[in-house]
PDB file of N, CA, C and O in Angstrom:
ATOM      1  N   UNK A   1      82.032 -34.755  76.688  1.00  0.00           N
ATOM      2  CA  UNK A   1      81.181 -34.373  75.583  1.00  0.00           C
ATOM      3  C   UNK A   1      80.011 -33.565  76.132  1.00  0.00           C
ATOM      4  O   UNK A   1      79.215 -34.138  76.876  1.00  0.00           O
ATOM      5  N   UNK A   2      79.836 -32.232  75.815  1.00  0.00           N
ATOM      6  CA  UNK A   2      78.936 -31.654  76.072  1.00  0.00           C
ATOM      7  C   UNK A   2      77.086 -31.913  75.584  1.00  0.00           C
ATOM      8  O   UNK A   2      76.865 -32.087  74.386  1.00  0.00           O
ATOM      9  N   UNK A   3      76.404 -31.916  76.147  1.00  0.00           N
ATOM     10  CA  UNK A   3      74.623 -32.339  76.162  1.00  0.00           C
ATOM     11  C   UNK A   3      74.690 -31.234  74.443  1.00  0.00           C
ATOM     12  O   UNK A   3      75.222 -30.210  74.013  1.00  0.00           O
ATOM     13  N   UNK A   4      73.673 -32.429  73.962  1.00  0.00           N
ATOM     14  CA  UNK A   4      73.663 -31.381  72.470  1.00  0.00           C
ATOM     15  C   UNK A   4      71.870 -30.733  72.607  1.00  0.00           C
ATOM     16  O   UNK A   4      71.034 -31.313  73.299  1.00  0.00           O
ATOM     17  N   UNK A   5      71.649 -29.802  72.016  1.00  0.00           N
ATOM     18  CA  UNK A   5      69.917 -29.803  72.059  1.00  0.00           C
ATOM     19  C   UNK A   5      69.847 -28.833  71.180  1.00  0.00           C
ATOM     20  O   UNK A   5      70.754 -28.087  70.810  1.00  0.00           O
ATOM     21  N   UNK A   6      68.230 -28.872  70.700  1.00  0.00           N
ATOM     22  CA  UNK A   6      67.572 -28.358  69.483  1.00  0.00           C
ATOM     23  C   UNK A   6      67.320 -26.787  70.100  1.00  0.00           C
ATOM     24  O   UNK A   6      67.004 -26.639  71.280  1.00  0.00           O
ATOM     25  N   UNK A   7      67.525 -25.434  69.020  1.00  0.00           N
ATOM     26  CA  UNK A   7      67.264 -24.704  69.405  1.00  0.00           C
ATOM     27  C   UNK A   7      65.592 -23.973  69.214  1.00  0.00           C
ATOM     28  O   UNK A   7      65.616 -23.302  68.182  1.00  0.00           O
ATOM     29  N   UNK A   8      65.085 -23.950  69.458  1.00  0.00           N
ATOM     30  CA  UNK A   8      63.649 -23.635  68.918  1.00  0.00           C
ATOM     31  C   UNK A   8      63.276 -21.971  68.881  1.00  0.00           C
ATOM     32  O   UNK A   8      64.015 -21.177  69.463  1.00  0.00           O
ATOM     33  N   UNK A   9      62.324 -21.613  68.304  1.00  0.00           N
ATOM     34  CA  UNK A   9      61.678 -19.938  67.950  1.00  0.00           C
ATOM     35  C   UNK A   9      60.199 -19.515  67.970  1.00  0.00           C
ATOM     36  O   UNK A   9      59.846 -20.692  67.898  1.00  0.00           O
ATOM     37  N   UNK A  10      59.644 -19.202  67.987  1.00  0.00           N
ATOM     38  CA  UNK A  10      58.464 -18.522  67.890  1.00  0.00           C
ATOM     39  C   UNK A  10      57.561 -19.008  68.291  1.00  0.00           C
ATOM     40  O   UNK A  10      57.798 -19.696  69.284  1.00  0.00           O
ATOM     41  N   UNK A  11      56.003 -18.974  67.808  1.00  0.00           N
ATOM     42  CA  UNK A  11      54.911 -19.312  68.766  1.00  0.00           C
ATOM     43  C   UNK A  11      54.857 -21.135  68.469  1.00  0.00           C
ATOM     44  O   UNK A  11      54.716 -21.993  69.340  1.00  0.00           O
ATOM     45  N   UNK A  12      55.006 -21.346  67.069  1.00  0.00           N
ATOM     46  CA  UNK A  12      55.198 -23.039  66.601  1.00  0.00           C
ATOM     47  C   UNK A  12      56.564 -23.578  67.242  1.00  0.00           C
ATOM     48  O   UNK A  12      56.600 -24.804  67.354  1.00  0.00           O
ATOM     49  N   UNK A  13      57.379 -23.072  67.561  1.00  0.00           N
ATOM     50  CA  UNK A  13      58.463 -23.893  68.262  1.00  0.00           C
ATOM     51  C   UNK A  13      59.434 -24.072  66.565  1.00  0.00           C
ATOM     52  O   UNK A  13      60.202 -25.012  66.769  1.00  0.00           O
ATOM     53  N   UNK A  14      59.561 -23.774  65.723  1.00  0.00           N
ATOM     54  CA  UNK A  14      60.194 -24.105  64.777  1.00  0.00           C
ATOM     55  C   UNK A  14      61.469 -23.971  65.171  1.00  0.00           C
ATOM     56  O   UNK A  14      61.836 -23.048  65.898  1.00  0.00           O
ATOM     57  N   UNK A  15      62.581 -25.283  64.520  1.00  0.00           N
ATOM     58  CA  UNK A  15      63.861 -25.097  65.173  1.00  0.00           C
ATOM     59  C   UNK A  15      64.552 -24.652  64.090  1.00  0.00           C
ATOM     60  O   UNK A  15      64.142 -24.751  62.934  1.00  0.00           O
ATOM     61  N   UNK A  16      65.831 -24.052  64.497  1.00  0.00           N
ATOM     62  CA  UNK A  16      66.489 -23.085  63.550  1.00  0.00           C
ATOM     63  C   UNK A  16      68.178 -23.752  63.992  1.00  0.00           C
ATOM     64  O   UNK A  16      69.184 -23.461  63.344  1.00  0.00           O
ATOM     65  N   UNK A  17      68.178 -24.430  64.888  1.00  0.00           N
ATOM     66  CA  UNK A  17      69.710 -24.876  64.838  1.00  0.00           C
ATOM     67  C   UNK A  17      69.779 -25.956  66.273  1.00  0.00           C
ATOM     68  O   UNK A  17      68.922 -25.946  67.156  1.00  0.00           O
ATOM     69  N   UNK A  18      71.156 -26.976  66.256  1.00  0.00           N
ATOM     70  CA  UNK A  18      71.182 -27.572  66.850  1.00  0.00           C
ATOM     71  C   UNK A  18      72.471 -27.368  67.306  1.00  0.00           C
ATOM     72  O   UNK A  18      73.389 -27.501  66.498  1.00  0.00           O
ATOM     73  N   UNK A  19      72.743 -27.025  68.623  1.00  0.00           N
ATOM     74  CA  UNK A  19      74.132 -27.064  69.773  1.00  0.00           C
ATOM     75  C   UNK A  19      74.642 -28.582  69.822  1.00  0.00           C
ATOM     76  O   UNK A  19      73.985 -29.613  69.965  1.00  0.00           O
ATOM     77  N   UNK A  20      76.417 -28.342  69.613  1.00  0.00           N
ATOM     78  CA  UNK A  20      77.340 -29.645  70.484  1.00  0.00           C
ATOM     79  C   UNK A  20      76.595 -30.484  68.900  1.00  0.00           C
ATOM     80  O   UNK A  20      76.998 -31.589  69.262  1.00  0.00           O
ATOM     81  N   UNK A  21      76.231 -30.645  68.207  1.00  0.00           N
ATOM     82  CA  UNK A  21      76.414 -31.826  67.296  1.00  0.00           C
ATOM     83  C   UNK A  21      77.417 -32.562  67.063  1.00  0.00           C
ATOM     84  O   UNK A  21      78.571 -32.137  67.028  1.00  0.00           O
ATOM     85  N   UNK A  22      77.057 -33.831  66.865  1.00  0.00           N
ATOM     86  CA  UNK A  22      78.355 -34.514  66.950  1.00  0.00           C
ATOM     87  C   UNK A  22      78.682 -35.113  65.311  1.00  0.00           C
ATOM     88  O   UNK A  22      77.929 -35.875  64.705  1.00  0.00           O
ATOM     89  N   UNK A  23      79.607 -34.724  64.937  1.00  0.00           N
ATOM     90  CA  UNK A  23      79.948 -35.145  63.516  1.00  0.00           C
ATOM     91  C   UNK A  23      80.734 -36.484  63.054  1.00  0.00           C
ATOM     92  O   UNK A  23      80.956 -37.220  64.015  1.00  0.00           O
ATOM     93  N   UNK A  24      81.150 -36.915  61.970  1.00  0.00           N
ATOM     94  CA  UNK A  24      81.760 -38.017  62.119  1.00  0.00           C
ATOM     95  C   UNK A  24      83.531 -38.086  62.052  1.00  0.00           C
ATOM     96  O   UNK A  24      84.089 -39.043  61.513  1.00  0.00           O
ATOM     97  N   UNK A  25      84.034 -37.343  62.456  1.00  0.00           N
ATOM     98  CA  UNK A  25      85.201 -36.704  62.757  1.00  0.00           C
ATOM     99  C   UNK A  25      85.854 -36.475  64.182  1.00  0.00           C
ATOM    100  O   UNK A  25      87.023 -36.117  64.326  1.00  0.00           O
ATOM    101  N   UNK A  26      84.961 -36.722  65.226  1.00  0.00           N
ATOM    102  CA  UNK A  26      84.683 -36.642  66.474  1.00  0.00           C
ATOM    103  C   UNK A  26      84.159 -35.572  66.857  1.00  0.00           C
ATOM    104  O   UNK A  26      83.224 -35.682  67.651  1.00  0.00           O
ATOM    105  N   UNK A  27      84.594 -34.162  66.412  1.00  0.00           N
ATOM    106  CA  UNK A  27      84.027 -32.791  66.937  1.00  0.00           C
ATOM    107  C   UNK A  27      83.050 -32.698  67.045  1.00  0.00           C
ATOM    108  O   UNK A  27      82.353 -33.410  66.322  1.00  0.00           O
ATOM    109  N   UNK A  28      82.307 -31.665  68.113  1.00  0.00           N
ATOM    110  CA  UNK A  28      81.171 -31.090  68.116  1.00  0.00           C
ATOM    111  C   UNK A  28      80.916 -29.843  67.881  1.00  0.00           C
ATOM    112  O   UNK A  28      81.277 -28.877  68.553  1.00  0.00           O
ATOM    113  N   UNK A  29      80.111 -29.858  66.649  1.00  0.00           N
ATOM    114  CA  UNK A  29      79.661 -28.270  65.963  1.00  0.00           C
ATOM    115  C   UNK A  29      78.433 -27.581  65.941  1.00  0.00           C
ATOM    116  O   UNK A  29      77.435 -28.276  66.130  1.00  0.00           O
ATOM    117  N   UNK A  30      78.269 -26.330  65.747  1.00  0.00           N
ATOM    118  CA  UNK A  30      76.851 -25.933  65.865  1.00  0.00           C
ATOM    119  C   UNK A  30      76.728 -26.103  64.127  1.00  0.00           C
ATOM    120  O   UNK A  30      77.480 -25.852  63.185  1.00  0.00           O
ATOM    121  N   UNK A  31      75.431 -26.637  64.265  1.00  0.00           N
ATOM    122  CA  UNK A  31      74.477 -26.874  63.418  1.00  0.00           C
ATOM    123  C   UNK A  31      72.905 -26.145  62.348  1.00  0.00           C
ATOM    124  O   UNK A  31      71.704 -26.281  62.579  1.00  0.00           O
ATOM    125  N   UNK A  32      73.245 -25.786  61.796  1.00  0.00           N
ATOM    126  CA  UNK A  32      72.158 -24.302  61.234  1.00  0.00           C
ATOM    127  C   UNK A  32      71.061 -25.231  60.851  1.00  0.00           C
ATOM    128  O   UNK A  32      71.456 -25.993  59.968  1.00  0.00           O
ATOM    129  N   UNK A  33      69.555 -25.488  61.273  1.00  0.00           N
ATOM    130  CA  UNK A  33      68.634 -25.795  59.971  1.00  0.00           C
ATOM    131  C   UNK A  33      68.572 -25.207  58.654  1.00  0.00           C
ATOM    132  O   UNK A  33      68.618 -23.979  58.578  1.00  0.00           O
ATOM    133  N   UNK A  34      68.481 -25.860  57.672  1.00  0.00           N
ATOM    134  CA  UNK A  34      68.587 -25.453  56.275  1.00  0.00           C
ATOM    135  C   UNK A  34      67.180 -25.632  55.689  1.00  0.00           C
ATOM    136  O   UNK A  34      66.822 -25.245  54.576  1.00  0.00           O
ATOM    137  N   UNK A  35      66.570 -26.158  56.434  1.00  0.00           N
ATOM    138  CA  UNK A  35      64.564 -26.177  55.916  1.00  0.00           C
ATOM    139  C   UNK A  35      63.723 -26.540  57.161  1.00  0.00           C
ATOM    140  O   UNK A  35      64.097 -27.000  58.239  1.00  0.00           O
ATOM    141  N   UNK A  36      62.604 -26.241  56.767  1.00  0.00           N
ATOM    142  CA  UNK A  36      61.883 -26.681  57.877  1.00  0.00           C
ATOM    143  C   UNK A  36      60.794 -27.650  57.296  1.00  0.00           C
ATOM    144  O   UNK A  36      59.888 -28.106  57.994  1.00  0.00           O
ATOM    145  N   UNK A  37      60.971 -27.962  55.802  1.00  0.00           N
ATOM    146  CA  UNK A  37      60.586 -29.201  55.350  1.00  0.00           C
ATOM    147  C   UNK A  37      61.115 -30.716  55.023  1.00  0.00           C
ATOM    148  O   UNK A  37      61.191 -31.372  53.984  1.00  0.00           O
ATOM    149  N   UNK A  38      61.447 -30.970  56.401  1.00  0.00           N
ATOM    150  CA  UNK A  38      61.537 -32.269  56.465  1.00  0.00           C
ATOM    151  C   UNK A  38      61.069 -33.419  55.821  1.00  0.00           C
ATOM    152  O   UNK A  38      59.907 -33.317  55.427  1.00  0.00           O
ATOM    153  N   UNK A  39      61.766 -34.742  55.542  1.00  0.00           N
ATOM    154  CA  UNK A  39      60.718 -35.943  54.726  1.00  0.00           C
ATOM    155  C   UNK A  39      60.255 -36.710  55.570  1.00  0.00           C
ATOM    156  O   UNK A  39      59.577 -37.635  55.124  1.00  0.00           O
ATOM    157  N   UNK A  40      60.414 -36.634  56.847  1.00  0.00           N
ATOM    158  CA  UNK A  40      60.214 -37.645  58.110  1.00  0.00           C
ATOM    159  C   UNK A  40      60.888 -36.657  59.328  1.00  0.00           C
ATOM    160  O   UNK A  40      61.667 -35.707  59.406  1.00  0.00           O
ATOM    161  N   UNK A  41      59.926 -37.666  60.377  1.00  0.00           N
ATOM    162  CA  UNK A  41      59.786 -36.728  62.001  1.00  0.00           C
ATOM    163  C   UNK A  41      61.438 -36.841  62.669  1.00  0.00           C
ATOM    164  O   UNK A  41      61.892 -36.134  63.569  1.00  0.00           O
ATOM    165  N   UNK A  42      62.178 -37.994  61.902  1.00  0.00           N
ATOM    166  CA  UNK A  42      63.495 -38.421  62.499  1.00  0.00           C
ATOM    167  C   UNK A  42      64.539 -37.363  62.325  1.00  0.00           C
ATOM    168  O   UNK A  42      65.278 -37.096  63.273  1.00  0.00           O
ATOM    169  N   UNK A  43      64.650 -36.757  61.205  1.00  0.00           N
ATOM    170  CA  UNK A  43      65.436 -36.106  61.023  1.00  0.00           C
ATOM    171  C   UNK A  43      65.586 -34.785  60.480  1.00  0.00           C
ATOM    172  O   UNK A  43      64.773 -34.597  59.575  1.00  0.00           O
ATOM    173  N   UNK A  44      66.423 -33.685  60.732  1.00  0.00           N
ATOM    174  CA  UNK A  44      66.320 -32.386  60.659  1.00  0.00           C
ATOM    175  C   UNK A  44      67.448 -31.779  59.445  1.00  0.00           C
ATOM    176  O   UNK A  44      68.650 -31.902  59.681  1.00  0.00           O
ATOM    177  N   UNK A  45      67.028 -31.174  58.245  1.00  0.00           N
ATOM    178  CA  UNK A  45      67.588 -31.368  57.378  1.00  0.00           C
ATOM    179  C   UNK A  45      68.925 -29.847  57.959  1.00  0.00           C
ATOM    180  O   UNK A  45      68.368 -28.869  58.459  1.00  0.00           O
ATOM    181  N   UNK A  46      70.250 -29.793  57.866  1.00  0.00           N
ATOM    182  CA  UNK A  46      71.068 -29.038  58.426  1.00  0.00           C
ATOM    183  C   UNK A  46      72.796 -28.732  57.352  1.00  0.00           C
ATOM    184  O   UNK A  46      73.396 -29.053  56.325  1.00  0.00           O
ATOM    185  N   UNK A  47      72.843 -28.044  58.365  1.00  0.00           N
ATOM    186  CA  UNK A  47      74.865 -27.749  57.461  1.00  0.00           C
ATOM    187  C   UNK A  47      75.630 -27.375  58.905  1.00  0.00           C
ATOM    188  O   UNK A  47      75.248 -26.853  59.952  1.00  0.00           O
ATOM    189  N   UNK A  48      76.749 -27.845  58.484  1.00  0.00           N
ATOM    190  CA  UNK A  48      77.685 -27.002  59.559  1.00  0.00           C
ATOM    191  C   UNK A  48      78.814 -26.679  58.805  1.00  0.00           C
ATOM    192  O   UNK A  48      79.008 -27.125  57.674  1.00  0.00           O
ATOM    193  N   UNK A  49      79.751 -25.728  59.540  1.00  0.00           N
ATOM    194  CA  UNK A  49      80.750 -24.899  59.070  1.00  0.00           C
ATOM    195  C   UNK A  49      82.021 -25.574  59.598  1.00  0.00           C
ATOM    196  O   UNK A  49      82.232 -25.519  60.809  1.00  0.00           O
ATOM    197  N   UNK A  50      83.233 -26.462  58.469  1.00  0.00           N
ATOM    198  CA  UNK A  50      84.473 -26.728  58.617  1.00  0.00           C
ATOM    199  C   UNK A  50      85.293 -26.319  58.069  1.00  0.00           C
ATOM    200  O   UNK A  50      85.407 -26.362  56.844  1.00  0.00           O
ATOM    201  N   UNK A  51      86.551 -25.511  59.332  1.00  0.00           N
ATOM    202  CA  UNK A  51      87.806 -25.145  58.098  1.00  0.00           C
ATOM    203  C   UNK A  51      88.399 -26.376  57.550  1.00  0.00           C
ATOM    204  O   UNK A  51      88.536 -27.533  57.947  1.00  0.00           O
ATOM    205  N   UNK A  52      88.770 -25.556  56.254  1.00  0.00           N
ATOM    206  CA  UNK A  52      89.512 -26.721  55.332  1.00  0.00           C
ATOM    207  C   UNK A  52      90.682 -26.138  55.040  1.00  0.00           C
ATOM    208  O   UNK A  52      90.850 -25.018  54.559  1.00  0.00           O
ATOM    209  N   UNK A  53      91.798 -27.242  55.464  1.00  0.00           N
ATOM    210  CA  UNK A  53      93.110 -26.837  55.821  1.00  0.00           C
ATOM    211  C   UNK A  53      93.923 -26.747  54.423  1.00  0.00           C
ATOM    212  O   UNK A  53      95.085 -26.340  54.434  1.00  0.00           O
ATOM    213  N   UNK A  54      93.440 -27.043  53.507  1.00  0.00           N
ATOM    214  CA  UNK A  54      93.822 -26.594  52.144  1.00  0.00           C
ATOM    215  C   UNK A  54      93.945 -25.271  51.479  1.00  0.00           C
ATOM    216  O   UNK A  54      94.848 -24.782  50.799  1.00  0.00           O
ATOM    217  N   UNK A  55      92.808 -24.836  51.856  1.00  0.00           N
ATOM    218  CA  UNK A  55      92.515 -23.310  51.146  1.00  0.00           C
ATOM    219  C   UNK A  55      92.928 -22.826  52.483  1.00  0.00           C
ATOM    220  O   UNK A  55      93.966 -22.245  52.167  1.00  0.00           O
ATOM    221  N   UNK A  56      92.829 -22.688  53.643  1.00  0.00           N
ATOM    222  CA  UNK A  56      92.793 -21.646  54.902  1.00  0.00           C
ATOM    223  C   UNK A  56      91.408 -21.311  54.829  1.00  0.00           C
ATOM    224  O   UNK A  56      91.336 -20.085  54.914  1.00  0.00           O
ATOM    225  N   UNK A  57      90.179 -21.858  54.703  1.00  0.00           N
ATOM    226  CA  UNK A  57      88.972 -21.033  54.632  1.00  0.00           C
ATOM    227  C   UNK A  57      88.038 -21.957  55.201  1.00  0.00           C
ATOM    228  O   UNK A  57      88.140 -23.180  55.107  1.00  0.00           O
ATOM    229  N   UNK A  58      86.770 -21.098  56.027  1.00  0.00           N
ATOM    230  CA  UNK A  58      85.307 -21.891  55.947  1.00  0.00           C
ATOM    231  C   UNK A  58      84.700 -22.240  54.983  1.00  0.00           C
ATOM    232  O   UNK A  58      84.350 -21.458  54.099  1.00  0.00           O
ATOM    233  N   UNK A  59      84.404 -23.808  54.984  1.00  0.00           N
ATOM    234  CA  UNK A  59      83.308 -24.439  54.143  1.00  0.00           C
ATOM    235  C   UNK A  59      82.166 -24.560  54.363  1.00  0.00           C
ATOM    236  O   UNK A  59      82.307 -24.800  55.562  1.00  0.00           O
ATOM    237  N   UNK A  60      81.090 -24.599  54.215  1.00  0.00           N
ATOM    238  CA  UNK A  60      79.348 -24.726  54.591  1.00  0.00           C
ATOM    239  C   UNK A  60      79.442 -26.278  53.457  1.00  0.00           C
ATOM    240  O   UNK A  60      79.669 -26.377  52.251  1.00  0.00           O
ATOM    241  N   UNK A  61      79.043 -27.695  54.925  1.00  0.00           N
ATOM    242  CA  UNK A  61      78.889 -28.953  54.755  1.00  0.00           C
ATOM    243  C   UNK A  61      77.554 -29.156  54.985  1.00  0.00           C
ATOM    244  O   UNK A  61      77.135 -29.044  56.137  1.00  0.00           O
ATOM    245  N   UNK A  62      76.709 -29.475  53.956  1.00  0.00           N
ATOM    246  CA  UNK A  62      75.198 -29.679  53.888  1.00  0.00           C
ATOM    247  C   UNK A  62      74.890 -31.745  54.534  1.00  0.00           C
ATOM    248  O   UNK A  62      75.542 -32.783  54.422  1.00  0.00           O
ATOM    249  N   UNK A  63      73.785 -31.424  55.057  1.00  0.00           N
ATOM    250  CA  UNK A  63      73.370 -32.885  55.660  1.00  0.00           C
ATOM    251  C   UNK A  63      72.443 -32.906  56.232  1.00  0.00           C
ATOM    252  O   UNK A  63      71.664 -31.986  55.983  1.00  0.00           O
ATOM    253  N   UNK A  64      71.984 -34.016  57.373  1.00  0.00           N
ATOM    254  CA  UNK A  64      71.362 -33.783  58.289  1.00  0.00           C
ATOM    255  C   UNK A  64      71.686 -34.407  59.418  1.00  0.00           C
ATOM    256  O   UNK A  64      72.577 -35.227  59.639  1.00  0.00           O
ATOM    257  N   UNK A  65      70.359 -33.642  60.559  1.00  0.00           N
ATOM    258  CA  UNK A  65      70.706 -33.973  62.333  1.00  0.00           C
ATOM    259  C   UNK A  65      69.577 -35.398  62.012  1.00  0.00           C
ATOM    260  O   UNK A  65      68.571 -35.526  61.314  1.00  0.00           O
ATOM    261  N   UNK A  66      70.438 -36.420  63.020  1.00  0.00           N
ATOM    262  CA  UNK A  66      69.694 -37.101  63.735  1.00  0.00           C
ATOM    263  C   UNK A  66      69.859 -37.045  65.709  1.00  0.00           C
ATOM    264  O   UNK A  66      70.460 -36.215  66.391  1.00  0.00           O
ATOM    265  N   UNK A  67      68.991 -38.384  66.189  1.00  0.00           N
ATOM    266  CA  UNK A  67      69.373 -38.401  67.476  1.00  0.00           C
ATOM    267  C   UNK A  67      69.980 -39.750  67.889  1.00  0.00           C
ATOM    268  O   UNK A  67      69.208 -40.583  67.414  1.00  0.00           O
ATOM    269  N   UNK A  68      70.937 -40.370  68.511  1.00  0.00           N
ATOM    270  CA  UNK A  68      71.470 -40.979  68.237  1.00  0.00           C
ATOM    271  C   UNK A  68      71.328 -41.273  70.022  1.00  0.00           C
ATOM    272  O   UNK A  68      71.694 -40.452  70.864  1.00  0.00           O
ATOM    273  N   UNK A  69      70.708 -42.643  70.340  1.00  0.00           N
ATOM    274  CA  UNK A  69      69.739 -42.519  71.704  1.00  0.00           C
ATOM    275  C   UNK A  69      71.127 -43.838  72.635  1.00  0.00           C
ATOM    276  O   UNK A  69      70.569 -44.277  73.640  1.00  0.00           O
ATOM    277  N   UNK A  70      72.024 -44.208  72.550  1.00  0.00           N
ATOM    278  CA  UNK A  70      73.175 -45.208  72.556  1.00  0.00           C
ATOM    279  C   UNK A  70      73.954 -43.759  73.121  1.00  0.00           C
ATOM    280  O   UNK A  70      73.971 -43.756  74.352  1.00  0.00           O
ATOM    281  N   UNK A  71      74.565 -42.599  72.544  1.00  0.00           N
ATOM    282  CA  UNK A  71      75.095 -41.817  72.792  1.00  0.00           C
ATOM    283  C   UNK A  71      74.594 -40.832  73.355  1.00  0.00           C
ATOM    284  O   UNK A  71      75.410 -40.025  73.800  1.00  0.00           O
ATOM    285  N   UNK A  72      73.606 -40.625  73.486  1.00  0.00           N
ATOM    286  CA  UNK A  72      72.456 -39.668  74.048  1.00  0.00           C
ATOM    287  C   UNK A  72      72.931 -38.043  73.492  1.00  0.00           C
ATOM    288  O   UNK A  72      72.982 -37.096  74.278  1.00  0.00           O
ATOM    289  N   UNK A  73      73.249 -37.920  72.068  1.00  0.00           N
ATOM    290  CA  UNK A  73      73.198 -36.874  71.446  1.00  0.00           C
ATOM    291  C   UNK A  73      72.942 -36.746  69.894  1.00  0.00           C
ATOM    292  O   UNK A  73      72.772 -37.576  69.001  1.00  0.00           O
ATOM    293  N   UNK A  74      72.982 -35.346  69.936  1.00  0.00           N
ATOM    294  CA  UNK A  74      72.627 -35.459  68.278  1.00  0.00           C
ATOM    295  C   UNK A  74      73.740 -35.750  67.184  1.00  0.00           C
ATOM    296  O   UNK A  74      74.927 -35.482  67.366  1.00  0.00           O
ATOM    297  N   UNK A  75      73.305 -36.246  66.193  1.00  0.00           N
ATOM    298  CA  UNK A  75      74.748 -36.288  65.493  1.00  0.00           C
ATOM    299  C   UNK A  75      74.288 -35.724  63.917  1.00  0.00           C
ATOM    300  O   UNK A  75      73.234 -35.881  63.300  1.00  0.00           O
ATOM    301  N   UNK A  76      75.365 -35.109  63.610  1.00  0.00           N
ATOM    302  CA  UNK A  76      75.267 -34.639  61.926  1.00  0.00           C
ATOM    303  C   UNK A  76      75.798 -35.626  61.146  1.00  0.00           C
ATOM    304  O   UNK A  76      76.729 -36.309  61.572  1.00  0.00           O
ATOM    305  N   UNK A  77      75.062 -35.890  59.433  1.00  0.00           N
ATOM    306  CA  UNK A  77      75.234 -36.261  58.696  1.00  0.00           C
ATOM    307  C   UNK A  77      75.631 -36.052  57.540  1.00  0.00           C
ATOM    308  O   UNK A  77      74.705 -35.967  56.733  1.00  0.00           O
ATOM    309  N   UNK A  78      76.856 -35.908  57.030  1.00  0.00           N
ATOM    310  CA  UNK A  78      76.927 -35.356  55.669  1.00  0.00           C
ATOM    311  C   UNK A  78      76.238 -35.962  54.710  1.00  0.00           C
ATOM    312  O   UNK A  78      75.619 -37.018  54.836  1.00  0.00           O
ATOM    313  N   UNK A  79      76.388 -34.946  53.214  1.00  0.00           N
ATOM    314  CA  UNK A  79      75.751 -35.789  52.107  1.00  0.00           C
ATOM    315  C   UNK A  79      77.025 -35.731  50.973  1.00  0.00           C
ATOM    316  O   UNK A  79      77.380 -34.720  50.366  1.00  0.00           O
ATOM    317  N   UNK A  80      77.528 -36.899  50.874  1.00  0.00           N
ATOM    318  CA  UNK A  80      79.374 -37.603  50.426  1.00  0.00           C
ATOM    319  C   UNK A  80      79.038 -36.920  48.958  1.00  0.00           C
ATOM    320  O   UNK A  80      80.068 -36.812  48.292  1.00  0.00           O
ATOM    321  N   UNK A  81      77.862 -36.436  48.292  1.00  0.00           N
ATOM    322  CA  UNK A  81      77.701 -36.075  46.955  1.00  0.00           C
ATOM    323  C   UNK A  81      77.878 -34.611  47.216  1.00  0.00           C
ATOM    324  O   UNK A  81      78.639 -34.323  46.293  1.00  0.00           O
ATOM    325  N   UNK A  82      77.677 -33.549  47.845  1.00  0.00           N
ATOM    326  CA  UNK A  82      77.394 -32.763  47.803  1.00  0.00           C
ATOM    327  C   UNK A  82      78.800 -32.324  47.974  1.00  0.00           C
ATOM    328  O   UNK A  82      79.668 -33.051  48.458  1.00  0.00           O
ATOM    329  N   UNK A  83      79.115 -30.395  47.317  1.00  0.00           N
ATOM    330  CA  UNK A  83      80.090 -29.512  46.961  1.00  0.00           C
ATOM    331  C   UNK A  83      81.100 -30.295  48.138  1.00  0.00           C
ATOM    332  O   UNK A  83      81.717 -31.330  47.887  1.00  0.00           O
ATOM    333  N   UNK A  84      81.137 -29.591  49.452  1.00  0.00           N
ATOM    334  CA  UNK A  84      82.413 -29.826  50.459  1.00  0.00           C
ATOM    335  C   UNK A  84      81.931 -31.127  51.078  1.00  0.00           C
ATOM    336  O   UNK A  84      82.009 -31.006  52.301  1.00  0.00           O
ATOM    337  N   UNK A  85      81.498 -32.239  50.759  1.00  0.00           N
ATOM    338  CA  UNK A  85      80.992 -33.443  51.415  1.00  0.00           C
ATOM    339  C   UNK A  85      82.185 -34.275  51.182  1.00  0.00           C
ATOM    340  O   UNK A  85      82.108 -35.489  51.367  1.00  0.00           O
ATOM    341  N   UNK A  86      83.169 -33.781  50.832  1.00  0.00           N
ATOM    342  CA  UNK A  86      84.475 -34.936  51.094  1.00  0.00           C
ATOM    343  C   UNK A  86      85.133 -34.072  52.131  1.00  0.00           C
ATOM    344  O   UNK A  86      86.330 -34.353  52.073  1.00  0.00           O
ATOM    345  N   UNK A  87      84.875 -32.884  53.328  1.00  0.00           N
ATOM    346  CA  UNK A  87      85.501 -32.458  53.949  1.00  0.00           C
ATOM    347  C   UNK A  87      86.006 -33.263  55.710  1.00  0.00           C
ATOM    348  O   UNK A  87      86.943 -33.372  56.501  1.00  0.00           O
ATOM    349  N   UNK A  88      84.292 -33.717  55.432  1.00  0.00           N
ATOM    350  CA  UNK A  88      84.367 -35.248  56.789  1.00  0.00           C
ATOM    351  C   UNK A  88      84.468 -36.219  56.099  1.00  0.00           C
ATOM    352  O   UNK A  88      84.237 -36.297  54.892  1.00  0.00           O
ATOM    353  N   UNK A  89      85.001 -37.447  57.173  1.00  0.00           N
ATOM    354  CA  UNK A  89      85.106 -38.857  56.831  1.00  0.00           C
ATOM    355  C   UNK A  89      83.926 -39.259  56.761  1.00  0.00           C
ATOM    356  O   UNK A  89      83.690 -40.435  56.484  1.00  0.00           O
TER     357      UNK A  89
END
């Protein structure tokens, strides 16, 4: 399993995506931030991109990053309500 880490930008350090995330599917995907208004310091609100073997096409799966300190990486979270949120287990 490859080291996952936050990518950061400009003079504030704002992060814009997270490498190697680990999803609940086993894979590791890159991770886009989707805000930079967070509700808490824990977690980073995000999406990642899964083909879905139904259509033949990319889906954009909305969620968020946490850090997950047992595994020593980050892991994504879907949200089971949202459009393609039945695409992970």
């Amino acid at each position: 399993m490859k080291k996952s880490r936050v990518l950061h930008y400009g003079v504030m350090q704002l992060p814009y995506a997270v490498t190697h995330c680990l999803c609940s599917d086993g894979k590791q995907r890159y991770a886009s931030v989707t805000s930079l208004h967070n509700q808490d310091f824990y977690s980073i609100p995000a999406s990642v991109k899964i083909y879905d073997k139904t259509s033949g096409t990319r889906k954009t799966v909305s969620g968020f990053v946490t850090w997950d300190k047992q595994k020593n990486v980050h892991v994504f979270h879907n949200y089971t309500y949202g459009k393609n949120g039945h695409l992970l287990p």
